[in-house]
Structures are given as C-alpha cells and as structure tokens.
mmCIF file as Biopython writes it, N, C-alpha, C and O atoms, coordinates in Angstrom:
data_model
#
loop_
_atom_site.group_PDB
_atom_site.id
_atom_site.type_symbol
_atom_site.label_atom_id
_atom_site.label_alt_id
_atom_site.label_comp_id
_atom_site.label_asym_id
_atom_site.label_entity_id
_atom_site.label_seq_id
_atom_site.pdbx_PDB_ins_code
_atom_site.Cartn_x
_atom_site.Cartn_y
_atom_site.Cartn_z
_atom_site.occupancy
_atom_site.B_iso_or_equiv
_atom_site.auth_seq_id
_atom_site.auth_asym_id
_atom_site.pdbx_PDB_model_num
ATOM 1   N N  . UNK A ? 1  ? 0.834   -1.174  0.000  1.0 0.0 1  A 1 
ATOM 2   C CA . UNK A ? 1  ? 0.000   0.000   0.000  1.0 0.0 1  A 1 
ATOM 3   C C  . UNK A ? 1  ? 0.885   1.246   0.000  1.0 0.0 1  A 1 
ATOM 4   O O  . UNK A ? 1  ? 1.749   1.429   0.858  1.0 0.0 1  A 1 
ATOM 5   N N  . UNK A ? 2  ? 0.671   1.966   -0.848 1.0 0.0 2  A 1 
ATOM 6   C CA . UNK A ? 2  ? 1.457   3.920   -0.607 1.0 0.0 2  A 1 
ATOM 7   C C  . UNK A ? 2  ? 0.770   4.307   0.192  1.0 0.0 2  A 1 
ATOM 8   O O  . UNK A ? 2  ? -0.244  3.713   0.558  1.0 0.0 2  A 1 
ATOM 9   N N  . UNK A ? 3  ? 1.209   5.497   0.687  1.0 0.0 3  A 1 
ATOM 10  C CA . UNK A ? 3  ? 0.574   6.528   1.658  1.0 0.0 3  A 1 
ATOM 11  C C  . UNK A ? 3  ? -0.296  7.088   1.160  1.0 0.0 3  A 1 
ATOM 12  O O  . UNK A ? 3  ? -0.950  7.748   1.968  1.0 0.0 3  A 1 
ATOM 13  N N  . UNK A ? 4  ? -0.790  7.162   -0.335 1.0 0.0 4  A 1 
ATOM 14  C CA . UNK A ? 4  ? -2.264  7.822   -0.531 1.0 0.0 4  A 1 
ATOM 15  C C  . UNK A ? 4  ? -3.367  6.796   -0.194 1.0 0.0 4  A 1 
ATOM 16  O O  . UNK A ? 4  ? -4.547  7.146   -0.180 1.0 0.0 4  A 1 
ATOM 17  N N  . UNK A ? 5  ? -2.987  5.534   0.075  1.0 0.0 5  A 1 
ATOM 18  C CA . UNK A ? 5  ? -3.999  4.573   0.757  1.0 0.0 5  A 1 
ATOM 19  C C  . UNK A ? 5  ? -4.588  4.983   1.695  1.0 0.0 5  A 1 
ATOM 20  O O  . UNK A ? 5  ? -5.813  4.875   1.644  1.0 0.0 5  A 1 
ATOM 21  N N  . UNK A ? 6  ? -4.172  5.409   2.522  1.0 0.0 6  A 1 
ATOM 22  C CA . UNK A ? 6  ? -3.907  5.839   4.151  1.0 0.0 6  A 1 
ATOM 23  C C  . UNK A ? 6  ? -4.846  7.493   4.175  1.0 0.0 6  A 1 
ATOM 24  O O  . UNK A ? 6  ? -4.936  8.370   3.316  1.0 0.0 6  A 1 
ATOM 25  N N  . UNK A ? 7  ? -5.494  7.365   5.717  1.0 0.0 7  A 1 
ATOM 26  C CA . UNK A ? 7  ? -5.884  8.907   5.668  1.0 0.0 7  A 1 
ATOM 27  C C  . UNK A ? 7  ? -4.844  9.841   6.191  1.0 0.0 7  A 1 
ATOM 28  O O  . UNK A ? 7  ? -3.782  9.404   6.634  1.0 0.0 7  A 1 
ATOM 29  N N  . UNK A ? 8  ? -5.085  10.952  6.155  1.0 0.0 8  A 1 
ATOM 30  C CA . UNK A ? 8  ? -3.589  11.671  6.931  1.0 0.0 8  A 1 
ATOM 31  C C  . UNK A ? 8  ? -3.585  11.598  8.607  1.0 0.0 8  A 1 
ATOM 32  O O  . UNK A ? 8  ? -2.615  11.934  9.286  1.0 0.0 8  A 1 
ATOM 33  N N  . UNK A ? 9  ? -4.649  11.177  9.058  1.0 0.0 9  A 1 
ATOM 34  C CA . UNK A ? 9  ? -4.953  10.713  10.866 1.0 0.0 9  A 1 
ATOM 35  C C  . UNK A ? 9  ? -4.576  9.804   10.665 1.0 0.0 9  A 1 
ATOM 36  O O  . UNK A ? 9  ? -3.639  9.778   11.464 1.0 0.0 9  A 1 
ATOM 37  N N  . UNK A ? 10 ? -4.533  8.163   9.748  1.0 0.0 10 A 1 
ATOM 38  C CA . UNK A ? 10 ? -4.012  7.419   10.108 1.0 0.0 10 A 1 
ATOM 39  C C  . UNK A ? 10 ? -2.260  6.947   10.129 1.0 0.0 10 A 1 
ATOM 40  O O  . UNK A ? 10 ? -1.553  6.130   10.718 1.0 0.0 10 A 1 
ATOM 41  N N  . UNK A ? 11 ? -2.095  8.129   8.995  1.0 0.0 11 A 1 
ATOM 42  C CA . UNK A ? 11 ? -0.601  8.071   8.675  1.0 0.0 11 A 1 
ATOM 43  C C  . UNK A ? 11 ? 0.334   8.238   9.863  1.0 0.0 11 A 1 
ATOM 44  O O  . UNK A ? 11 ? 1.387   7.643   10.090 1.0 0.0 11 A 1 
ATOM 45  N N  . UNK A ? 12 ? -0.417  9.380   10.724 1.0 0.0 12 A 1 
ATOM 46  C CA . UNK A ? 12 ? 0.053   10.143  11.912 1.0 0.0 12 A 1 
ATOM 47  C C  . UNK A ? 12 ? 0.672   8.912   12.903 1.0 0.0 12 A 1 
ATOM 48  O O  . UNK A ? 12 ? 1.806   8.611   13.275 1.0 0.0 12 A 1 
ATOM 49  N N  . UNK A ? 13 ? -0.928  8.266   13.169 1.0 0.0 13 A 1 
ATOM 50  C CA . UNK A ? 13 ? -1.104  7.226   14.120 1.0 0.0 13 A 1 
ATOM 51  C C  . UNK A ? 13 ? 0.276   6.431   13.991 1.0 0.0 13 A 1 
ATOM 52  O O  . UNK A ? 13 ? 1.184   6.423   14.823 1.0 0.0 13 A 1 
ATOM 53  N N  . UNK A ? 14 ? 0.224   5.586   12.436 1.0 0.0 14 A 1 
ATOM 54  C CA . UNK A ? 14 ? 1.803   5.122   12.226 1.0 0.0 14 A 1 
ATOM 55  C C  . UNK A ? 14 ? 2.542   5.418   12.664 1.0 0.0 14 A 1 
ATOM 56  O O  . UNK A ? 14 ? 3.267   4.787   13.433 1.0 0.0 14 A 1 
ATOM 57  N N  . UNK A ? 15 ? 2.628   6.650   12.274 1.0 0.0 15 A 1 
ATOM 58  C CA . UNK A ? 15 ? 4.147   7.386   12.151 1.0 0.0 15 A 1 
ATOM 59  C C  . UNK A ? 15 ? 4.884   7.595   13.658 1.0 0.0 15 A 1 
ATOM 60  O O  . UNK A ? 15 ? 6.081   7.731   13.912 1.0 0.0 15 A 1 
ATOM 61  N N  . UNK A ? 16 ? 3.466   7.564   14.753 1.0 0.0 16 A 1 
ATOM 62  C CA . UNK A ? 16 ? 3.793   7.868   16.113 1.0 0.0 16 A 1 
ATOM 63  C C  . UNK A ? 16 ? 4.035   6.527   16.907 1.0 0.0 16 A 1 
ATOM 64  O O  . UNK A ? 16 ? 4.562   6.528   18.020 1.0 0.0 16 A 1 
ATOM 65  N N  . UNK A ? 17 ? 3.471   4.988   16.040 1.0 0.0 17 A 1 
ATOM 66  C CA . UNK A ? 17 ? 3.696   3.675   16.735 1.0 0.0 17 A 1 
ATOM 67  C C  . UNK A ? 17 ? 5.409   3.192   16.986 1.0 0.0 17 A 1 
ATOM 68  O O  . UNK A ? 17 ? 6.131   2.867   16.043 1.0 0.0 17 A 1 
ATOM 69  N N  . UNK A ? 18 ? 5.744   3.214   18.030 1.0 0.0 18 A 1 
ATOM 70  C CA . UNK A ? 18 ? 7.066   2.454   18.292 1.0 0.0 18 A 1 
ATOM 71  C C  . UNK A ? 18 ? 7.045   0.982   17.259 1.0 0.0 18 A 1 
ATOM 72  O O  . UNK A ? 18 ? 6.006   0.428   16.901 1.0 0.0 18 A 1 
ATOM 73  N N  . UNK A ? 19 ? 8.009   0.670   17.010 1.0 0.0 19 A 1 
ATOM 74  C CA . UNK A ? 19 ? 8.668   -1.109  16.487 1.0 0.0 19 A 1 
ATOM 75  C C  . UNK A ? 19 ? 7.952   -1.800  17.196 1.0 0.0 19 A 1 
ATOM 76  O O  . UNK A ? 19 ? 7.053   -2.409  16.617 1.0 0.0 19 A 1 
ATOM 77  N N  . UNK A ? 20 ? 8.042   -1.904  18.192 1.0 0.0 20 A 1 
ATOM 78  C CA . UNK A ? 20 ? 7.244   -2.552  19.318 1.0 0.0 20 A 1 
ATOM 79  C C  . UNK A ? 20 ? 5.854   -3.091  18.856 1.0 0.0 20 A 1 
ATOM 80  O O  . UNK A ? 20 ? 5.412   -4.226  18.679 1.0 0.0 20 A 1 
ATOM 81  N N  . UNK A ? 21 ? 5.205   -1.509  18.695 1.0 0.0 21 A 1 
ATOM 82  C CA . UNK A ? 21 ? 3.727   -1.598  18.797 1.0 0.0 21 A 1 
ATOM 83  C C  . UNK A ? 21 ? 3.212   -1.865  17.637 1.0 0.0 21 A 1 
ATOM 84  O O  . UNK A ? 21 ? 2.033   -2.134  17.409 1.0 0.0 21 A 1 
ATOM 85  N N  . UNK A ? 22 ? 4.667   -1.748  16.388 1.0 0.0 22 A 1 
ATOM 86  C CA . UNK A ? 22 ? 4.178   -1.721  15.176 1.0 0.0 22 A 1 
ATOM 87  C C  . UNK A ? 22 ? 3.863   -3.700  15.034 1.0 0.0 22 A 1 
ATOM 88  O O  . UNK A ? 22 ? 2.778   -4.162  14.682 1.0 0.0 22 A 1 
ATOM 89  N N  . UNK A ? 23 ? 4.699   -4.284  15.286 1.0 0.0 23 A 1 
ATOM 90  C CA . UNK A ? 23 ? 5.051   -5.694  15.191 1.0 0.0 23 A 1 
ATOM 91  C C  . UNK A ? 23 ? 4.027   -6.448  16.215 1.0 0.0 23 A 1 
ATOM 92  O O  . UNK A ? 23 ? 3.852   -7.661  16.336 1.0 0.0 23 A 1 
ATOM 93  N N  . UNK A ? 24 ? 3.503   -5.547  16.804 1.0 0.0 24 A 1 
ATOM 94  C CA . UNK A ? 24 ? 2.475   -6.079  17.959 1.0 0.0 24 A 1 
ATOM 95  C C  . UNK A ? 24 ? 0.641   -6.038  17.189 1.0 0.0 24 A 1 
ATOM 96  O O  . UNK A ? 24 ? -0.415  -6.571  17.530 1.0 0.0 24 A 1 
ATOM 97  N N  . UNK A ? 25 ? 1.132   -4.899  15.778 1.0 0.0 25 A 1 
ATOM 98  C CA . UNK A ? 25 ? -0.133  -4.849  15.315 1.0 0.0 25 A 1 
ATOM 99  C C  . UNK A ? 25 ? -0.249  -5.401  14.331 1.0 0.0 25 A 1 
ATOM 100 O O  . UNK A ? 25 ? -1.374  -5.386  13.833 1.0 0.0 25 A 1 
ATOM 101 N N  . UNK A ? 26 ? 0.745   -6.061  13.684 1.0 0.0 26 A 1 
ATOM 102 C CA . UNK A ? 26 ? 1.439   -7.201  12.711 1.0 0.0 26 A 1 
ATOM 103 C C  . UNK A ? 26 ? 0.507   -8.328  13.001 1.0 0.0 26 A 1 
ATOM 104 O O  . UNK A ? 26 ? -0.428  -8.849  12.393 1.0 0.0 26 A 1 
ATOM 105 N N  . UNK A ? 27 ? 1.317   -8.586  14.573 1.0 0.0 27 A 1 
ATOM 106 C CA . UNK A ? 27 ? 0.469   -10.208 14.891 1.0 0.0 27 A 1 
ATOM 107 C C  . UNK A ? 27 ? -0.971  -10.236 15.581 1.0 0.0 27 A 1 
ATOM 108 O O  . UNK A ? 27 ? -1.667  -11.129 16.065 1.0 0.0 27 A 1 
ATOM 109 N N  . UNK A ? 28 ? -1.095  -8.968  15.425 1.0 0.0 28 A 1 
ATOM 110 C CA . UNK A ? 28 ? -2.860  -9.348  15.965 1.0 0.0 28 A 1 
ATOM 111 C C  . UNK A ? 28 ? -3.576  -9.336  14.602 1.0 0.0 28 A 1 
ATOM 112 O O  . UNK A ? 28 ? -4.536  -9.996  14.205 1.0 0.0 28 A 1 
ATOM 113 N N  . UNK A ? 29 ? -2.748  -8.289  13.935 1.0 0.0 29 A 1 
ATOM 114 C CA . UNK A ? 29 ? -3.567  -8.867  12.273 1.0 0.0 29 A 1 
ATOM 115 C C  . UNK A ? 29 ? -3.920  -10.502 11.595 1.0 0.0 29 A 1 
ATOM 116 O O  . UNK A ? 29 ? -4.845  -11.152 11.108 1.0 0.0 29 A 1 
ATOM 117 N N  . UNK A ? 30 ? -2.285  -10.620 12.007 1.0 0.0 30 A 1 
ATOM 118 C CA . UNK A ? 30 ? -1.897  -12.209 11.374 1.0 0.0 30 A 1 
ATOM 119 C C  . UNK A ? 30 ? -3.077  -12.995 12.240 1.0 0.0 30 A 1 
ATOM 120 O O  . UNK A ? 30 ? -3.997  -13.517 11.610 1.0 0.0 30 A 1 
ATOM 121 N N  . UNK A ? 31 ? -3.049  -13.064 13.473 1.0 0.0 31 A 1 
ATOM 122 C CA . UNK A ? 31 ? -4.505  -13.697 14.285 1.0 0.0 31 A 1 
ATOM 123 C C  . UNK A ? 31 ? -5.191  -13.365 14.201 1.0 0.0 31 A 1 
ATOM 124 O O  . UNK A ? 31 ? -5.796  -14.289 14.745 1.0 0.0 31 A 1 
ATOM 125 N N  . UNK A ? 32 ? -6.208  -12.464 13.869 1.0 0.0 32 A 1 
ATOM 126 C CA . UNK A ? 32 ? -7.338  -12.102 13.553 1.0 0.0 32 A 1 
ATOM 127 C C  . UNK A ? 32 ? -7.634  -13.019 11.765 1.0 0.0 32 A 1 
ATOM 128 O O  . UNK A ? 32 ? -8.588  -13.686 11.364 1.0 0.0 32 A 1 
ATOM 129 N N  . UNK A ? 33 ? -6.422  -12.652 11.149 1.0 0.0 33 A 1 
ATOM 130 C CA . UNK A ? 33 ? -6.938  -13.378 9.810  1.0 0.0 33 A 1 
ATOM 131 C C  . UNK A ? 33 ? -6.777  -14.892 10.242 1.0 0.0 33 A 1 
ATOM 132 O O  . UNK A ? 33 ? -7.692  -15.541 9.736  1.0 0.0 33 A 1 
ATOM 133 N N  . UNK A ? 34 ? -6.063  -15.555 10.882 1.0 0.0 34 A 1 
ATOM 134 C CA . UNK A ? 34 ? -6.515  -16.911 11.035 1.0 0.0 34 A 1 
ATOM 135 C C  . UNK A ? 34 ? -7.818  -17.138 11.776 1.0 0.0 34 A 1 
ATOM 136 O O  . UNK A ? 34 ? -8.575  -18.068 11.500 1.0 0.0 34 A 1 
ATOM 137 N N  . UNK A ? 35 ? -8.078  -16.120 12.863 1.0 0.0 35 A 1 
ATOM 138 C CA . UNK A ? 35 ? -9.777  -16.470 13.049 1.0 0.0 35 A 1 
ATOM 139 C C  . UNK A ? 35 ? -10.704 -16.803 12.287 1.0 0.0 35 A 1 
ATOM 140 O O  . UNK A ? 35 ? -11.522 -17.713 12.421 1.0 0.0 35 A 1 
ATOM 141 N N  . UNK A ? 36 ? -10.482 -15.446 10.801 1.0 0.0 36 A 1 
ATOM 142 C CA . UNK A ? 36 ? -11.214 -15.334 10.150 1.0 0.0 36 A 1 
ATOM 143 C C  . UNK A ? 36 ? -11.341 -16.234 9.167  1.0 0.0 36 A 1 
ATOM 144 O O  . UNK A ? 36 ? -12.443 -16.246 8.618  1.0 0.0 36 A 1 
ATOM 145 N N  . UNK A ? 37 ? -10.453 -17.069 8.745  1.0 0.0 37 A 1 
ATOM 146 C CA . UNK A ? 37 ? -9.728  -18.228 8.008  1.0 0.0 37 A 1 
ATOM 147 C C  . UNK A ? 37 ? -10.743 -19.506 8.540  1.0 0.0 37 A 1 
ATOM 148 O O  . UNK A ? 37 ? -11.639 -20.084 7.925  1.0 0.0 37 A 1 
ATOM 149 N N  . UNK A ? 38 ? -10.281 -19.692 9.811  1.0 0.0 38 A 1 
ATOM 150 C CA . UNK A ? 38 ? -11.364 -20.795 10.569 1.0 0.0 38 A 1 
ATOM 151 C C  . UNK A ? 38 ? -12.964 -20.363 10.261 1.0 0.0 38 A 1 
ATOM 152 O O  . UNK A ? 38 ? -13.509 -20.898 9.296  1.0 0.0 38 A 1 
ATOM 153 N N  . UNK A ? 39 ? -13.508 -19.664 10.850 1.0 0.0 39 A 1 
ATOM 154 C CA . UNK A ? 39 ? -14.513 -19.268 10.864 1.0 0.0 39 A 1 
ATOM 155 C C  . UNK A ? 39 ? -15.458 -19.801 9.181  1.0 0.0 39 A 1 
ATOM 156 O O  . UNK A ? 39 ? -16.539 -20.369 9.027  1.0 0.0 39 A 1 
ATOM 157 N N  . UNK A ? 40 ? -14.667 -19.407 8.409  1.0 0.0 40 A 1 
ATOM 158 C CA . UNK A ? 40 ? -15.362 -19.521 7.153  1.0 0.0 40 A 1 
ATOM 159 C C  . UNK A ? 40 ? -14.636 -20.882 7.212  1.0 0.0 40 A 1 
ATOM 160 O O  . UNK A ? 40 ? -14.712 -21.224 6.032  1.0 0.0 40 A 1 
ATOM 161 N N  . UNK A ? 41 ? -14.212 -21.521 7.626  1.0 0.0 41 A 1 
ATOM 162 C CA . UNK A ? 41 ? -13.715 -23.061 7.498  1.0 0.0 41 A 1 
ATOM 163 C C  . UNK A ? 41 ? -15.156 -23.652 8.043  1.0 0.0 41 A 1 
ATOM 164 O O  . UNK A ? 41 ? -16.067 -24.090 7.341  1.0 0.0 41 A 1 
ATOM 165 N N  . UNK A ? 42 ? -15.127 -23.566 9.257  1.0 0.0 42 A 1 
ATOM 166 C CA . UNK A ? 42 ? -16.294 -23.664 10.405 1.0 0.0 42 A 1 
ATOM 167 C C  . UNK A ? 42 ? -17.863 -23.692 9.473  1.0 0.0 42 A 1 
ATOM 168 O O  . UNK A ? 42 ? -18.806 -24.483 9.437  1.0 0.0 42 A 1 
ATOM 169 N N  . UNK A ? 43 ? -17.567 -22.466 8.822  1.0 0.0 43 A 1 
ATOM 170 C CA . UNK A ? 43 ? -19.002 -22.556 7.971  1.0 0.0 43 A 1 
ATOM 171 C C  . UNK A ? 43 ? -19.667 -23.220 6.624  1.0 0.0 43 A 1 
ATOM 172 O O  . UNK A ? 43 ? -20.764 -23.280 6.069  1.0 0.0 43 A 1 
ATOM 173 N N  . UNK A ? 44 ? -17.978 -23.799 6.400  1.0 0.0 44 A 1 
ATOM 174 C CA . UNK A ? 44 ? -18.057 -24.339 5.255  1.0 0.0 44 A 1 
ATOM 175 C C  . UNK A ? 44 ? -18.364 -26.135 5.270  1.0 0.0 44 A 1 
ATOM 176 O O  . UNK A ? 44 ? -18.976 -26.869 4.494  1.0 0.0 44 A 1 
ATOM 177 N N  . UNK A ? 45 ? -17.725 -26.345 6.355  1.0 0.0 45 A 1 
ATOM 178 C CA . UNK A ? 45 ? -17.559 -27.796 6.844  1.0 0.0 45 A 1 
ATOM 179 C C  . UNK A ? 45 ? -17.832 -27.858 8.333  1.0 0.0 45 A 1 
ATOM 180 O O  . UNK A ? 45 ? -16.989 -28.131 9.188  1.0 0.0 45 A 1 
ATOM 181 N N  . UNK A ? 46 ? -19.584 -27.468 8.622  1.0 0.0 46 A 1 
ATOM 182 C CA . UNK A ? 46 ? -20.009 -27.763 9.727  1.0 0.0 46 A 1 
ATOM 183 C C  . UNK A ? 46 ? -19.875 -29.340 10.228 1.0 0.0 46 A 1 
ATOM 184 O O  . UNK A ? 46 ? -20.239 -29.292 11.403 1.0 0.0 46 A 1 
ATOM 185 N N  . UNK A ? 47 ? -19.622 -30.355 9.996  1.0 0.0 47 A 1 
ATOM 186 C CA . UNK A ? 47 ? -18.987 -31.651 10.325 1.0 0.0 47 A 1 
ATOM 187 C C  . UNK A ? 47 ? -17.583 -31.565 10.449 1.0 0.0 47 A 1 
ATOM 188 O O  . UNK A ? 47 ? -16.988 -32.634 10.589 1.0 0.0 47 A 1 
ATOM 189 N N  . UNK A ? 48 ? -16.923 -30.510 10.426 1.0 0.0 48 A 1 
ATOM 190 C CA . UNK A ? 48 ? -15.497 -30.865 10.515 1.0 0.0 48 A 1 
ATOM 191 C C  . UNK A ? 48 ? -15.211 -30.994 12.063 1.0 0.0 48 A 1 
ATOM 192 O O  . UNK A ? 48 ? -16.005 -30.201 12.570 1.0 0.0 48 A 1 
ATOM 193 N N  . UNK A ? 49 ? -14.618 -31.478 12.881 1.0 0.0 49 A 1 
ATOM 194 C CA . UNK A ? 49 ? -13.886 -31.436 14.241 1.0 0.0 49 A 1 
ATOM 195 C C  . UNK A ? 49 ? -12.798 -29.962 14.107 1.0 0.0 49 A 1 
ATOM 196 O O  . UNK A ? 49 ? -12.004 -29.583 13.246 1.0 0.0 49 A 1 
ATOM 197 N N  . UNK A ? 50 ? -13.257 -29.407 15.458 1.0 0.0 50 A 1 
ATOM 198 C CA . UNK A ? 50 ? -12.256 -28.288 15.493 1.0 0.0 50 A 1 
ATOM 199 C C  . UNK A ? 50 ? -10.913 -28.933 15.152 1.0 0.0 50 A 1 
ATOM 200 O O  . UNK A ? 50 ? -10.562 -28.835 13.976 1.0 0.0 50 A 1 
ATOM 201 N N  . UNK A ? 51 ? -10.296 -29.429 15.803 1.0 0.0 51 A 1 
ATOM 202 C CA . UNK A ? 51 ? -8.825  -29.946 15.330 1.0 0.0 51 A 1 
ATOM 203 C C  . UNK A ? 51 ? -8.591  -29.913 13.776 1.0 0.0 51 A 1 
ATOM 204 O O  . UNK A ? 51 ? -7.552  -29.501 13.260 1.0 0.0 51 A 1 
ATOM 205 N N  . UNK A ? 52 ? -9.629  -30.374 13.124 1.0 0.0 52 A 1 
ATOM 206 C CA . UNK A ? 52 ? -9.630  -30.619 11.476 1.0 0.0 52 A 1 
ATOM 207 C C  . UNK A ? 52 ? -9.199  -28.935 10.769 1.0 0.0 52 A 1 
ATOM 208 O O  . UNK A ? 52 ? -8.491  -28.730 9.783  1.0 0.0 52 A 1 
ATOM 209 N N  . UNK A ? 53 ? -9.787  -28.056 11.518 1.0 0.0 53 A 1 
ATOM 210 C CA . UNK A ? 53 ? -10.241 -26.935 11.136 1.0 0.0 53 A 1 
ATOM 211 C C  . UNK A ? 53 ? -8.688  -26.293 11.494 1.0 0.0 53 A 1 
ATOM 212 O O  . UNK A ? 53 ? -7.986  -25.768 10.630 1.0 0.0 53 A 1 
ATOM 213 N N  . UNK A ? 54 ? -8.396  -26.396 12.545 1.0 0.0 54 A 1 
ATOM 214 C CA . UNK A ? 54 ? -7.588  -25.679 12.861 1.0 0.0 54 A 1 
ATOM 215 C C  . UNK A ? 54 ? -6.113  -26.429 11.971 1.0 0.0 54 A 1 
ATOM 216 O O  . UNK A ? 54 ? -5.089  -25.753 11.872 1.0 0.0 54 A 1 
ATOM 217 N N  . UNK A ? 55 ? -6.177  -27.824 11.391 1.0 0.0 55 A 1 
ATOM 218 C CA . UNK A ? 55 ? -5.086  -28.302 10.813 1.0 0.0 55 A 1 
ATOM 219 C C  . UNK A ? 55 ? -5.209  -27.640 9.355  1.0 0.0 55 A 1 
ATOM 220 O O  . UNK A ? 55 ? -4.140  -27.372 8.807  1.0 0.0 55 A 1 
ATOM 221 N N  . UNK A ? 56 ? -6.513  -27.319 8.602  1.0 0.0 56 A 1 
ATOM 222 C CA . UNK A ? 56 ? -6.550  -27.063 7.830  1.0 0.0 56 A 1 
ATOM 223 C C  . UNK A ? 56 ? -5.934  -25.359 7.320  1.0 0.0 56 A 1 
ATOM 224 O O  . UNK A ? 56 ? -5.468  -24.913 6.272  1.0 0.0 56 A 1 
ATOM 225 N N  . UNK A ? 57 ? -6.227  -24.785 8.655  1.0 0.0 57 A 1 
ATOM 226 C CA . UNK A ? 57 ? -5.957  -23.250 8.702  1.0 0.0 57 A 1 
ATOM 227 C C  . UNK A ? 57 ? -3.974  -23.238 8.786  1.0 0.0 57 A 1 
ATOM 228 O O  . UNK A ? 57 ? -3.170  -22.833 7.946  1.0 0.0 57 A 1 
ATOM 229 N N  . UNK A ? 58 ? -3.761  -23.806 10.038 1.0 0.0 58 A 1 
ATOM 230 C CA . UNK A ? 58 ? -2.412  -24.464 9.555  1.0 0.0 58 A 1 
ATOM 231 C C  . UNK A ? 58 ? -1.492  -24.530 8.048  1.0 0.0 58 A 1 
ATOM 232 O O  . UNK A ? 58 ? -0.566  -23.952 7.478  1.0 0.0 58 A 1 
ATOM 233 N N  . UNK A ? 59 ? -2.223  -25.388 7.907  1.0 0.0 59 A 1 
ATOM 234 C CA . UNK A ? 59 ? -2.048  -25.437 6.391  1.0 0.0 59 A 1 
ATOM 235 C C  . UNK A ? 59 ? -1.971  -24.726 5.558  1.0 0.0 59 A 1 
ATOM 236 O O  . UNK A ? 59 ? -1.024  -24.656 4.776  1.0 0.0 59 A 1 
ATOM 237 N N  . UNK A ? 60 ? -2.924  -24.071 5.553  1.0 0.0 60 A 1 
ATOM 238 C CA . UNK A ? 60 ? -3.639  -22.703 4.082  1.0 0.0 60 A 1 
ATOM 239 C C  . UNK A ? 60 ? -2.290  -21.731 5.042  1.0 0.0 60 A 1 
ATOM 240 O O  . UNK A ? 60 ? -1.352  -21.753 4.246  1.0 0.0 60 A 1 
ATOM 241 N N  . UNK A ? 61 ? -2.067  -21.366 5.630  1.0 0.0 61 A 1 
ATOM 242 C CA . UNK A ? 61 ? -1.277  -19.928 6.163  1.0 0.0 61 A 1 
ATOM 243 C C  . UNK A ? 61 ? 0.045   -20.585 6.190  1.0 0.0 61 A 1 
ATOM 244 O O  . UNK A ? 61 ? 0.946   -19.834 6.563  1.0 0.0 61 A 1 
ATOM 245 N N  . UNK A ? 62 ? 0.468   -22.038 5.832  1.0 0.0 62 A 1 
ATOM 246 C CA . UNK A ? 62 ? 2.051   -22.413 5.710  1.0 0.0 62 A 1 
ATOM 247 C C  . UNK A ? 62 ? 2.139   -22.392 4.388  1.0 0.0 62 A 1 
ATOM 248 O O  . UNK A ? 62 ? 3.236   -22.004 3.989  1.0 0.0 62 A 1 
ATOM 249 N N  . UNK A ? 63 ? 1.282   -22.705 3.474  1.0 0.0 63 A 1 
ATOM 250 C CA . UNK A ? 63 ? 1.525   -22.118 1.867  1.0 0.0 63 A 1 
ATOM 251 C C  . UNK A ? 63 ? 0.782   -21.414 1.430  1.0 0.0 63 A 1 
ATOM 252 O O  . UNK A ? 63 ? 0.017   -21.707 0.511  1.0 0.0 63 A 1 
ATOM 253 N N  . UNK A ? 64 ? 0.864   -20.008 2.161  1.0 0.0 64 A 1 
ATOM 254 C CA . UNK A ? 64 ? 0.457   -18.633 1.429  1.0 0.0 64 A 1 
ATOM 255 C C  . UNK A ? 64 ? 1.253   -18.128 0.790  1.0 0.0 64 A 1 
ATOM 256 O O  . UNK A ? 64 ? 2.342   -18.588 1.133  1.0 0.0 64 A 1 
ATOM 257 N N  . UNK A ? 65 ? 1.362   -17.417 0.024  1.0 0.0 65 A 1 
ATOM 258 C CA . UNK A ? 65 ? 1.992   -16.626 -0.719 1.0 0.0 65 A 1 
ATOM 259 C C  . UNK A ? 65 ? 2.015   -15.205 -0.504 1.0 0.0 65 A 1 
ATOM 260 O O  . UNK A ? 65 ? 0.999   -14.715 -0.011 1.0 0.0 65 A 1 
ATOM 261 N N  . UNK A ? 66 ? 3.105   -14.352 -0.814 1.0 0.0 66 A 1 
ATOM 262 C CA . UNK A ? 66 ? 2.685   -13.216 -0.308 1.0 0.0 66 A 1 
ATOM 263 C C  . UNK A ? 66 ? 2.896   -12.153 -1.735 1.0 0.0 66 A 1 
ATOM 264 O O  . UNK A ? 66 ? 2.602   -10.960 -1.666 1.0 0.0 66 A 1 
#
C-alpha cells in the first residue's frame, strides 16, 4: 500500500507507533486473519472437528503466498 492509501490521521497514528507496537499490530492482524480463516472453514464444513479446522488453517497460512 502507498501513503495515498492511508488517511492523513491514520498516517500520523503510524508514524507515532514504536517497532514494538508496530510488530504487535502485525500479529494481531496475522490472528485475527486466522480467526477469520477458521470461521469460514467452520461454515463451510459444519462436520469438521475443530482440530480438522484448525489443521486445515495451519495449512492454508504455511503455503500462502505473499
């Protein structure tokens, strides 16, 4: 994404996050999209066993591509 993606409040916000907080908002992204990953797993294959679901999410996020 460039910075014309971005509003100029959110650029700020960035611009003011420590390494820290930046890499901290990294991995709540990265977990939030595997929630979201399951979830539509969950809905897709209501017979699946959580374990199934969660091997499958596993999976899909060890050969993503970026």
């Amino acid at each position: 994404m460039k910075d014309e993606d971005y509003s100029p409040e959110h650029l700020e916000i960035l611009r003011r996050m420590t390494p820290e907080q930046k890499l901290m908002a990294a991995f709540d992204l990265y977990d939030t999209a595997r929630e979201l990953k399951a979830a539509g797993l969950r809905m897709q294959h209501p017979d699946w066993l959580e374990a199934q679901v969660q091997k499958e999410v596993s999976r899909i996020f060890l050969h993503a591509r970026t």
